[in-house]
C-alpha positions in Angstrom: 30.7 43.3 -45.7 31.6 39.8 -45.0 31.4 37.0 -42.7 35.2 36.7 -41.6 38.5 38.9 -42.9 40.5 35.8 -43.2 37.2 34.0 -45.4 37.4 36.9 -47.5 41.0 37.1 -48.2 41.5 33.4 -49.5 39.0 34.2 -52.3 40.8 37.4 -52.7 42.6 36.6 -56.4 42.2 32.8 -55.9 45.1 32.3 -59.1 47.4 33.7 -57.3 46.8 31.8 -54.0 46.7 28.4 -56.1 50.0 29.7 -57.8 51.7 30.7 -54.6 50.8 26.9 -53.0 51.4 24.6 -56.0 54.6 24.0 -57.7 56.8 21.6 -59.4 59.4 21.5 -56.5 56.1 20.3 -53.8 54.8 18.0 -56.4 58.2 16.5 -56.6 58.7 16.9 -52.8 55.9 14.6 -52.7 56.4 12.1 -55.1 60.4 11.7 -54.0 62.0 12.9 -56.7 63.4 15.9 -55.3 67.6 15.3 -54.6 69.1 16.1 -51.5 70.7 19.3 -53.0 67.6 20.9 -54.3 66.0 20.6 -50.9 69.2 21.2 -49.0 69.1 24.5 -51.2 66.1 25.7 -50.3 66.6 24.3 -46.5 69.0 26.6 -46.4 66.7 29.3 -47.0 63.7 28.1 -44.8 65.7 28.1 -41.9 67.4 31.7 -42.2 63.1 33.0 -42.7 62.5 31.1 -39.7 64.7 32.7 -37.9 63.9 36.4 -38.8 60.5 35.3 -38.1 61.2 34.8 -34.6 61.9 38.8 -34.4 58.4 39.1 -36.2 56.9 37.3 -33.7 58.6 39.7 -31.2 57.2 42.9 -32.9 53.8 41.6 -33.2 54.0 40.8 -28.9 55.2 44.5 -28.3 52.3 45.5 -30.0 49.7 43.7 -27.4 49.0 45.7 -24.7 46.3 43.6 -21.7 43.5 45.8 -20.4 44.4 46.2 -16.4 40.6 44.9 -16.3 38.3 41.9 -16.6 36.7 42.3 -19.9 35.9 41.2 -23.2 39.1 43.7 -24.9 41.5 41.2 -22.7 40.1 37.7 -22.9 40.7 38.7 -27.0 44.3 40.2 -26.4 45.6 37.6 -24.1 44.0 35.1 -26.8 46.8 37.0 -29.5 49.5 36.9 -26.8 48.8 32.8 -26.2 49.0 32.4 -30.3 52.1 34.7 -30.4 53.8 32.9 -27.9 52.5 29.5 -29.5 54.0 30.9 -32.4 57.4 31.4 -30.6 57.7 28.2 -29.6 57.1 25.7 -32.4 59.4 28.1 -34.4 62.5 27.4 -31.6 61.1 23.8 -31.9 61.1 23.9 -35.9 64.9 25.1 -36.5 65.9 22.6 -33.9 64.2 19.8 -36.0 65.7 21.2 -39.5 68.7 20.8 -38.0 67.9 17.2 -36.6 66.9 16.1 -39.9 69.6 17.5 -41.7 71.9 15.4 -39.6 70.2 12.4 -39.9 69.8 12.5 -43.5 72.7 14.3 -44.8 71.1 17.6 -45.7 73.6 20.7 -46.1 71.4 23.6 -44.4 74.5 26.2 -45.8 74.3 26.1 -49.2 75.0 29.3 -50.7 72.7 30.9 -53.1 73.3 31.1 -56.9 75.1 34.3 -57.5 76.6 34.5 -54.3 80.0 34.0 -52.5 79.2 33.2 -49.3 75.8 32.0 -47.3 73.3 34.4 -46.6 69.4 35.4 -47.6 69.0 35.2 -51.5 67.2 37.6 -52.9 63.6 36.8 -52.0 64.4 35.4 -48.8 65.7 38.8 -48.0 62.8 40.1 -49.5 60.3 37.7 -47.0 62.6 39.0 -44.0 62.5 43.0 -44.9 58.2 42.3 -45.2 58.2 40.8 -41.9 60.4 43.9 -40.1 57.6 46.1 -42.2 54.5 44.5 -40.9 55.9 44.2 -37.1 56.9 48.2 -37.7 55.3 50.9 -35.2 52.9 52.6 -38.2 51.7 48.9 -39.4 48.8 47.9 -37.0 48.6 44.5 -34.9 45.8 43.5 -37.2 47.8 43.8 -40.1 50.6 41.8 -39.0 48.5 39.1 -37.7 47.1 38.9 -41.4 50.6 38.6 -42.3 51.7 36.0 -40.1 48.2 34.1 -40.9 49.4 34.3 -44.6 52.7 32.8 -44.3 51.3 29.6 -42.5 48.0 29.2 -44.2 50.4 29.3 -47.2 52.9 26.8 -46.0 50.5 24.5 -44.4 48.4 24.0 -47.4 51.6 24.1 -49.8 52.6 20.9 -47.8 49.3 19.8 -47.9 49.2 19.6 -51.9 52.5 17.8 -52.0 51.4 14.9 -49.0 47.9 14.4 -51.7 50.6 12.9 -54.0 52.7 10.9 -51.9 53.0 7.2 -52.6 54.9 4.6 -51.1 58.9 5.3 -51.8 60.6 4.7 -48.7 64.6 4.2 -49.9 63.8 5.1 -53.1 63.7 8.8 -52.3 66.0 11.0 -54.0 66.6 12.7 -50.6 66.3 9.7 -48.6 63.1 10.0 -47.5 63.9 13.2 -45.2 60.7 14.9 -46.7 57.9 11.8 -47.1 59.2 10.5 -43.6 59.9 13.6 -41.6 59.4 16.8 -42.9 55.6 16.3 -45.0 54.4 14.5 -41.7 55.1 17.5 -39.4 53.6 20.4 -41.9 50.9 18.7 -42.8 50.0 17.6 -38.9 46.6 18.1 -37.7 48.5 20.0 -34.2 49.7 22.3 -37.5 46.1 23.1 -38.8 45.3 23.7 -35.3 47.7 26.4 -34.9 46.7 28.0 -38.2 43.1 28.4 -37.7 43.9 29.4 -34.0 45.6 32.7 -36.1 42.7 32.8 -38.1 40.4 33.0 -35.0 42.4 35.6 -33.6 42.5 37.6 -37.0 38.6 37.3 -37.4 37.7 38.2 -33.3 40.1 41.3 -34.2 39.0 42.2 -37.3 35.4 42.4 -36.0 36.3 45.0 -33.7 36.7 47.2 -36.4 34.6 50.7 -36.6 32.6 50.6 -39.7 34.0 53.7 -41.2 37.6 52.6 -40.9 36.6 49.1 -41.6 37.0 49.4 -46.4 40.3 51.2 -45.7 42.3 48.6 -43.2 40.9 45.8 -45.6 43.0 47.3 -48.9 45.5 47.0 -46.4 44.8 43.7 -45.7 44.5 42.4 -48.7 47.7 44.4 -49.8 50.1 42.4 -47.7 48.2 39.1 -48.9 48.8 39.5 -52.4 52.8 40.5 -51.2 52.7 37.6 -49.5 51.5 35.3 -51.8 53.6 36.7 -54.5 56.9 35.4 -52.2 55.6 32.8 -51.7 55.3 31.6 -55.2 59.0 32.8 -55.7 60.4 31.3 -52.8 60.1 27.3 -53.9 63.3 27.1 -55.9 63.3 25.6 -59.2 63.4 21.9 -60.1 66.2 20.6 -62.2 66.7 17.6 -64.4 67.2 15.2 -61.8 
């Protein structure tokens, strides 16, 4: 059918992969023209998904279940668990260092959304949250949130990617101080964070492969179903870029 499930899925509707991974507020994340409030606003937002993804994470683990033998089935499962719990932990390391950052440049990581009284999810982070509780659900398989949490990074690591191909030297001329060009861009775009994304992808593909053949066209719609709903937040969840 085809060489790898995660190969197939980033040429799945390529417009709306390039849409959900390019936008004005990365390209002016990159070149420093992005103020402190707009990325304090959307901050704000990061931080509350990753912490609802740290429940995801926990749903996904519940799902694994390590043959009580030696064989092939276990090496692959205790490979998931060891990417899970990777994924646990630079999570736990990431909201410590958004809150590092925010400190040490003056970042506000409580803004509350437009339309809102107080802080919370806005609308599509709310939206990103409710699709994680529905891929870690008992009827979704562990396949199928893997694919999901292999979307969000691949997403996020090559969103970062786009706006550190336009960075120039800024330094205190940064509208945000230089939080993003000298912190934040360095650590999404690090090679220890492509790593850990194709290590998902690995896992995905061994999984994937164990597929029966009859069951193989359905679970790929699926697939490919919480792709495109995961691109589609992602395009919406990079705020929009005033005037500045």
């Amino acid at each position: 059918m085809f060489q790898s499930l995660t190969a197939h899925l980033k040429t799945h509707n390529p417009t709306t992969y390039h849409s959900a991974t390019t936008h004005p507020f990365l390209l002016a994340a990159g070149k420093g023209t992005l103020s402190k409030s707009t990325l304090s606003k959307w901050l704000s937002q990061d931080r509350l998904y990753a912490q609802s993804y740290v429940r995801f994470i926990g749903l996904l683990l519940s799902k694994c279940q390590l043959p009580h033998t030696l064989s092939p089935e276990q090496t692959r499962e205790q490979r998931i668990v060891a990417v899970l719990i990777d994924a646990l932990v630079n999570i736990q390391r990431e909201i410590g260092f958004f809150e590092e950052v925010a400190r040490e440049y003056g970042l506000d990581l409580a803004v509350v959304p437009e339309g809102e009284e107080k802080f919370g999810p806005a609308m599509v982070t709310q939206a990103y949250i409710d699709l994680f509780m529905s891929a870690g659900s008992p009827g979704v398989t562990l396949l199928e949130g893997l694919v999901v949490l292999w979307a969000t990074e691949i997403c996020y690591l090559e969103s970062w990617e786009g706006a550190k191909a336009v960075m120039k030297d800024g330094g205190d001329r940064d509208l945000d101080g230089g939080a993003l060009r000298e912190r934040f861009i360095p650590n999404w775009t690090s090679v220890e964070f492509r790593e850990f994304v194709e290590g998902i992808a690995q896992v995905v593909d061994a999984l994937a492969s164990t597929v029966k053949d009859g069951e193989k066209e359905e679970l790929v719609t699926r697939c490919e179903r919480w792709w495109r709903q995961v691109k589609w937040l992602e395009e919406r969840f990079w705020p929009d870029v005033p005037q500045e």
